[in-house]
C-alpha positions as CSV (number, residue, x, y, z in Angstrom):
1,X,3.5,-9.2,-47.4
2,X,2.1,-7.8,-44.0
3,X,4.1,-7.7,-40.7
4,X,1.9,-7.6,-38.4
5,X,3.4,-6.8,-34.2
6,X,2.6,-8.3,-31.7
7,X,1.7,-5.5,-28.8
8,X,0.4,-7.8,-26.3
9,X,3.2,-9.5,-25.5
10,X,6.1,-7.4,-25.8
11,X,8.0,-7.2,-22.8
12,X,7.1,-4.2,-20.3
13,X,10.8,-3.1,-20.4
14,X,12.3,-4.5,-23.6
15,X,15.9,-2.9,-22.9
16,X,16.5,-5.1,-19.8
17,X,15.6,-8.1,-21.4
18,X,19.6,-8.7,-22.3
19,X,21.1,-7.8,-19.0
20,X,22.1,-10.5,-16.7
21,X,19.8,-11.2,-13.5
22,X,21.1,-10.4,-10.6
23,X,20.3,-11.3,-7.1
24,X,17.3,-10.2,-5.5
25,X,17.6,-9.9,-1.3
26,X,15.5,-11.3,1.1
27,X,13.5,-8.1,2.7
28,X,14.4,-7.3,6.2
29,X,11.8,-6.9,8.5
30,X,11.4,-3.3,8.7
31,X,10.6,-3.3,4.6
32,X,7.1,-5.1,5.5
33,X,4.1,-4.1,4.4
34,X,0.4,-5.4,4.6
35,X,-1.2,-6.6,1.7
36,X,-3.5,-4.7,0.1
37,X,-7.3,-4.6,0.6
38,X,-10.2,-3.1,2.5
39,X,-13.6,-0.7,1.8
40,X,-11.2,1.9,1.3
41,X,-8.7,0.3,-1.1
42,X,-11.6,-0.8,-3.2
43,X,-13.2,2.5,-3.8
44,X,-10.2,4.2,-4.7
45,X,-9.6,1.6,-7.4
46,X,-13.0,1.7,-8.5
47,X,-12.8,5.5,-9.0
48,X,-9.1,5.5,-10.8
49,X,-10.3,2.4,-13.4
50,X,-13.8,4.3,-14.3
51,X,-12.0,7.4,-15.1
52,X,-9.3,5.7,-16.8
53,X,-6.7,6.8,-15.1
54,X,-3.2,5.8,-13.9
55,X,-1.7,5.7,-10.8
56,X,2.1,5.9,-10.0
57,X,1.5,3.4,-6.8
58,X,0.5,0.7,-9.1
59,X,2.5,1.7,-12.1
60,X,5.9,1.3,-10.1
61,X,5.1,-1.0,-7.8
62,X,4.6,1.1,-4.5
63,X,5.2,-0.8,-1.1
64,X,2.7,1.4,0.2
65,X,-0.1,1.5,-1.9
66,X,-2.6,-0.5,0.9
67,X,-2.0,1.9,3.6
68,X,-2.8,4.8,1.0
69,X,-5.6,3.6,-1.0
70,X,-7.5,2.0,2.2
71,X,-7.3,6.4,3.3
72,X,-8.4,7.3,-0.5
73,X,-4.9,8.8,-1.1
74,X,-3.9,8.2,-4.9
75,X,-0.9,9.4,-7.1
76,X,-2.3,10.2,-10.4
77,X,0.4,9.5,-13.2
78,X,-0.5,11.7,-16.3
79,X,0.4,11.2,-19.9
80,X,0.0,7.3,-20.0
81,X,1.5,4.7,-18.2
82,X,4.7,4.2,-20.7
83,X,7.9,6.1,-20.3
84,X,10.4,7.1,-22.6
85,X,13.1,6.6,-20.4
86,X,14.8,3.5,-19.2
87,X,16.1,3.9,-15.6
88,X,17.6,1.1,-14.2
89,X,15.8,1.2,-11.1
90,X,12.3,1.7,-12.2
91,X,9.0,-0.2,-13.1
92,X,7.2,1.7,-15.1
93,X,6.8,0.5,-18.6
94,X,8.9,2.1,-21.1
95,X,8.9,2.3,-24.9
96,X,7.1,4.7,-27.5
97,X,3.6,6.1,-25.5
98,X,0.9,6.9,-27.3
99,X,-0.7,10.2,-27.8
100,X,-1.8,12.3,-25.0
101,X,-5.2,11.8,-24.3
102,X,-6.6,15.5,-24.1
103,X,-9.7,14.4,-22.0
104,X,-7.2,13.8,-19.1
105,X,-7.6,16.8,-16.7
106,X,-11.0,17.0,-16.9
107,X,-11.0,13.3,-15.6
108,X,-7.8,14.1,-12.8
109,X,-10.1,16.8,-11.8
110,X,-13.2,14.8,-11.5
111,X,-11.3,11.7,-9.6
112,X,-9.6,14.2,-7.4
113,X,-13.0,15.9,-6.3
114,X,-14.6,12.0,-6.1
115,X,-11.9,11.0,-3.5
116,X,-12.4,14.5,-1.7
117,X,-8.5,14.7,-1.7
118,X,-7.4,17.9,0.4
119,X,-4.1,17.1,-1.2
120,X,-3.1,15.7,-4.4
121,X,0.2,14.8,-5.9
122,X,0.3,14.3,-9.7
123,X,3.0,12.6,-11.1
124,X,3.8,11.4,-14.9
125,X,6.1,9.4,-17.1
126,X,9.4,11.4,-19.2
127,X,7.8,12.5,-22.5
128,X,11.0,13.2,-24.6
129,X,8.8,12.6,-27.8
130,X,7.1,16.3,-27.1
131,X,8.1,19.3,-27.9
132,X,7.5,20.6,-24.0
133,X,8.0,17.2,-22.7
134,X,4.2,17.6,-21.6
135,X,4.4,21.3,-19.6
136,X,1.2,22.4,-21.3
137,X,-0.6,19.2,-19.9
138,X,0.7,19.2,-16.4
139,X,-0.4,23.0,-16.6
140,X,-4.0,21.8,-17.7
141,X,-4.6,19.6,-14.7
142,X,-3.5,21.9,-12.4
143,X,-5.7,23.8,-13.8
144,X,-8.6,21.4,-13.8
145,X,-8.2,19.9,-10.5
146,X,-8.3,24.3,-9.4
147,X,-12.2,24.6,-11.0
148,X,-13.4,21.2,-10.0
149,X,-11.4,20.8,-6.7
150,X,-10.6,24.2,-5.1
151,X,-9.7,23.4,-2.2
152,X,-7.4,20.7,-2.8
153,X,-3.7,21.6,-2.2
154,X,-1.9,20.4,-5.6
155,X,1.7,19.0,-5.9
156,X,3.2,17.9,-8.8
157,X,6.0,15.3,-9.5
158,X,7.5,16.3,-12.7
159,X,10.6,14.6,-15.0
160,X,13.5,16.6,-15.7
161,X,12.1,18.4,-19.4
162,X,15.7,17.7,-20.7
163,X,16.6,19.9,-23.8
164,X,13.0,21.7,-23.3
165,X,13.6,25.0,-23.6
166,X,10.6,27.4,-21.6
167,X,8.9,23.7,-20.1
168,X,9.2,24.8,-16.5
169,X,8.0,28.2,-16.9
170,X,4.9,26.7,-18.0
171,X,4.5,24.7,-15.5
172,X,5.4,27.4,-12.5
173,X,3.0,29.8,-14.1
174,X,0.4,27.3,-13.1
175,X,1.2,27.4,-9.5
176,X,1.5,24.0,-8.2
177,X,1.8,24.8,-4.5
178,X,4.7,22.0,-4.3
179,X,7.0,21.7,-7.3
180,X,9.0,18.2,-6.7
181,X,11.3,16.9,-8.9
182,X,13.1,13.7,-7.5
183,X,17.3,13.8,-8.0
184,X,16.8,9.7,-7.2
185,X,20.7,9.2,-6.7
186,X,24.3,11.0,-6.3
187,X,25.6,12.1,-9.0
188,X,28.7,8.9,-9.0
189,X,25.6,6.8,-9.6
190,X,24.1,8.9,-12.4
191,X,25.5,6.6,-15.5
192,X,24.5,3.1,-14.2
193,X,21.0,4.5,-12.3
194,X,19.5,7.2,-14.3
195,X,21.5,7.0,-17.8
196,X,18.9,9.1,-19.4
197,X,19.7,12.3,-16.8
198,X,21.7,14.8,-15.8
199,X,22.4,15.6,-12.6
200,X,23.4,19.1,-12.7
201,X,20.7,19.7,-14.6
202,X,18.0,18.4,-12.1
203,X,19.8,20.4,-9.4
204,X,19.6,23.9,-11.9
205,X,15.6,23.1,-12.8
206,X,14.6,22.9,-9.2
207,X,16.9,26.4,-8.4
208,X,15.1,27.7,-11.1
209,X,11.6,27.0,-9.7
210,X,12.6,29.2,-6.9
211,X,13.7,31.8,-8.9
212,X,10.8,32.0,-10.9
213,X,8.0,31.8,-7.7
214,X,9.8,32.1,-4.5
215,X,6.1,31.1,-3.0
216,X,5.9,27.6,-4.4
217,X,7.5,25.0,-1.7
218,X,10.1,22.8,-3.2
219,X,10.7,19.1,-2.9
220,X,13.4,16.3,-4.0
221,X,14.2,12.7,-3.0
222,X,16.7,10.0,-3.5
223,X,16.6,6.3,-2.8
224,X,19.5,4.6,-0.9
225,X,20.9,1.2,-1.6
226,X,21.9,1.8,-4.6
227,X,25.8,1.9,-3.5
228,X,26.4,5.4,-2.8
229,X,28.4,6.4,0.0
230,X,26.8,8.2,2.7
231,X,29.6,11.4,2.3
232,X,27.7,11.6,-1.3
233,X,24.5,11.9,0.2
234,X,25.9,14.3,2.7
235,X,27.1,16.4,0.0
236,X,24.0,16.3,-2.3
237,X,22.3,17.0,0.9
238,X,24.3,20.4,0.3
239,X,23.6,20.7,-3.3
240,X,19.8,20.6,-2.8
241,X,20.1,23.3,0.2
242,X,22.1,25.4,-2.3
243,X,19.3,25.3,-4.9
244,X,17.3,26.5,-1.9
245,X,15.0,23.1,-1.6
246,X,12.6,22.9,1.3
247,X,11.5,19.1,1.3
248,X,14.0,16.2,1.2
249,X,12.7,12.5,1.5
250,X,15.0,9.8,1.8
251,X,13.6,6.2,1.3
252,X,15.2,2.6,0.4
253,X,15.2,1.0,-2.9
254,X,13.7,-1.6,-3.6
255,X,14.6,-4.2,-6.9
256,X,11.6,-4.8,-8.9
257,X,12.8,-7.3,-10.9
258,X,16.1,-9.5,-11.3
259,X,16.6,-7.5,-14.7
260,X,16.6,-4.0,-12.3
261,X,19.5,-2.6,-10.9
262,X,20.3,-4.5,-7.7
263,X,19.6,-3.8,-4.2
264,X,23.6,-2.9,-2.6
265,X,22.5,-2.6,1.0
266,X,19.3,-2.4,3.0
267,X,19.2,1.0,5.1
268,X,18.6,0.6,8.5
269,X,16.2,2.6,10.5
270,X,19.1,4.0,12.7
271,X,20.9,4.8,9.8
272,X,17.4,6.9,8.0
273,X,17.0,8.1,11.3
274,X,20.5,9.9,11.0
275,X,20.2,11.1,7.6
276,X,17.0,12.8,8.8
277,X,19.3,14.9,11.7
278,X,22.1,16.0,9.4
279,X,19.3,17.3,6.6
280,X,17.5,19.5,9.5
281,X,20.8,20.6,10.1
282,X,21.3,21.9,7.2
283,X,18.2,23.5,6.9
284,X,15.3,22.0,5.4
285,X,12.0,23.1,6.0
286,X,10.6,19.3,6.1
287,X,12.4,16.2,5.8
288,X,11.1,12.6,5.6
289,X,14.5,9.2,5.9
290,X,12.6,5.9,6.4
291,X,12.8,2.6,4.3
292,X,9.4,3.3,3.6
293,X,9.4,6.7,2.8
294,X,8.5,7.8,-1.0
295,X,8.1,10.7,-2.5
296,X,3.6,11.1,-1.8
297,X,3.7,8.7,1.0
298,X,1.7,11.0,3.7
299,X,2.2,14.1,1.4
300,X,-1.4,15.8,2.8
301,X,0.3,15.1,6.4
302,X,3.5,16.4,5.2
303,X,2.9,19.4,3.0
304,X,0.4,20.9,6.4
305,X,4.0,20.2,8.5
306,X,5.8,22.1,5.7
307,X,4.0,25.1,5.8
308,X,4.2,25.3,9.4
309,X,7.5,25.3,9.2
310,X,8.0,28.2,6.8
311,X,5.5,30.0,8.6
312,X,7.5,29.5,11.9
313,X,10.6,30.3,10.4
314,X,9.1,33.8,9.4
315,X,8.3,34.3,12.9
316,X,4.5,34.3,12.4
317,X,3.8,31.9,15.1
């Protein structure tokens, strides 16, 4: 006898499927956004579906996805559009991907140099099934977007390559010229928000990106809400300053579904506004604390402010 599966419609993330629902809040009105649409929107989408490509503002649900298309500003997701991983606060589909389509570069490349992007961030889903947890591929459309794009600014959005031994050299030898990696949460939230990470870890692989190319800008974010307690962000304010991170961004979760870890508070803008003067206190180059802030939201915009910065700080202005 034959079993055959049904793929089509199993559940985009089958591990949440036996977890209780929990409340979803009404929005304030500072969390609204415009629906999206326009010339602009369209040709973006047009160009991501006819290279076959992913995009992180669709995959996860991006509030800001219509202000960024309509300006031809996409987040390319690499390595498919399912995730190993199954954090409690994410949309992304999760399960076993399928293999990496080796065509891939050449096709982030080519949309990138379509949209006439002077800055690109490309993102991807955890790939604990390889042995470099994909390194060699994020290295090979840096690479790619370099020939057919050169003078596109690239950063790069990366997991955490847990238990991949020589995965972030890889990837700095390529040179992004911003190397984020997003710590999400404090570290008392780790177990129930991000299960599959480790926070200390995070914090040690974006050190080590500045020990291995002092050059390349670094970058890291979290999402409030999620019922930390604003001495933890404080303190992994500290942590990231320690590790000697240039970028912070600050923004408000959002629930995606009931079956999603729940929304504990909505930010306000007074309180973002806050976070954002204690962070340049402590030093960072660039920081960005909004409810709508995420990680690429005006990235082009932002990584121009960051290198000011640095270059001020030098004393070359």
């Amino acid at each position: 006898m034959v079993t055959v599966l049904n793929t089509l419609n199993r559940p985009r993330h089958p591990e949440k499927q036996n977890r209780p629902e929990t409340e979803v809040l009404r929005k304030p009105e500072w969390i609204r956004v415009k629906a999206p649409g326009g010339a602009g929107w369209s040709e973006t989408a047009g160009i991501v579906r006819a290279n076959g490509l992913h995009t992180v503002c669709e995959e996860a649900g991006c509030p800001n996805i219509g202000e960024c298309w309509e300006k031809k500003h996409a987040t390319f997701m690499i390595m498919g559009d399912t995730c190993t991983r199954a954090c409690a606060f994410c949309n992304v589909r999760t399960g076993m991907p399928k293999a990496l389509d080796q065509d891939e570069p050449q096709k982030v490349g080519e949309a990138v140099a379509k949209l006439g992007l002077s800055h690109v961030v490309i993102t991807s889903v955890d790939r604990d099934d390889l042995s470099d947890g994909g390194a060699e591929h994020f290295a090979r459309v840096i690479a790619s977007i370099r020939s057919l794009s050169p003078g596109t600014t690239i950063e790069i959005l990366t997991p955490d390559f847990l238990r991949k031994p020589g995965a972030i050299e890889v990837v700095v030898k390529a040179r992004p010229d911003v190397f984020n990696h997003n710590m999400e949460t404090v570290p008392g939230r780790y177990l129930k928000v991000r299960p599959g990470a480790r926070y200390f870890h995070s914090l040690r692989l974006l050190q080590q990106v500045k020990e291995l190319d002092p050059s390349i800008f670094t970058k890291s974010g979290i999402m409030v809400g999620l019922g930390e307690e604003r001495n933890e962000v404080l303190q992994l304010m500290d942590d990231l300053r320690s590790a000697e991170v240039d970028f912070m961004t600050i923004g408000q979760y959002l629930q995606p579904t009931r079956k999603h870890h729940r929304v504990e508070k909505f930010v306000t803008p007074d309180e973002f506004k806050a976070y954002e003067t204690v962070a340049y206190a402590k030093g960072f180059l660039m920081v960005s604390s909004s409810p709508l802030t995420r990680s690429s939201h005006h990235a082009g915009d932002d990584f121009a402010k960051l290198r000011s910065a640095r270059e001020a700080k030098l004393g070359r202005n």
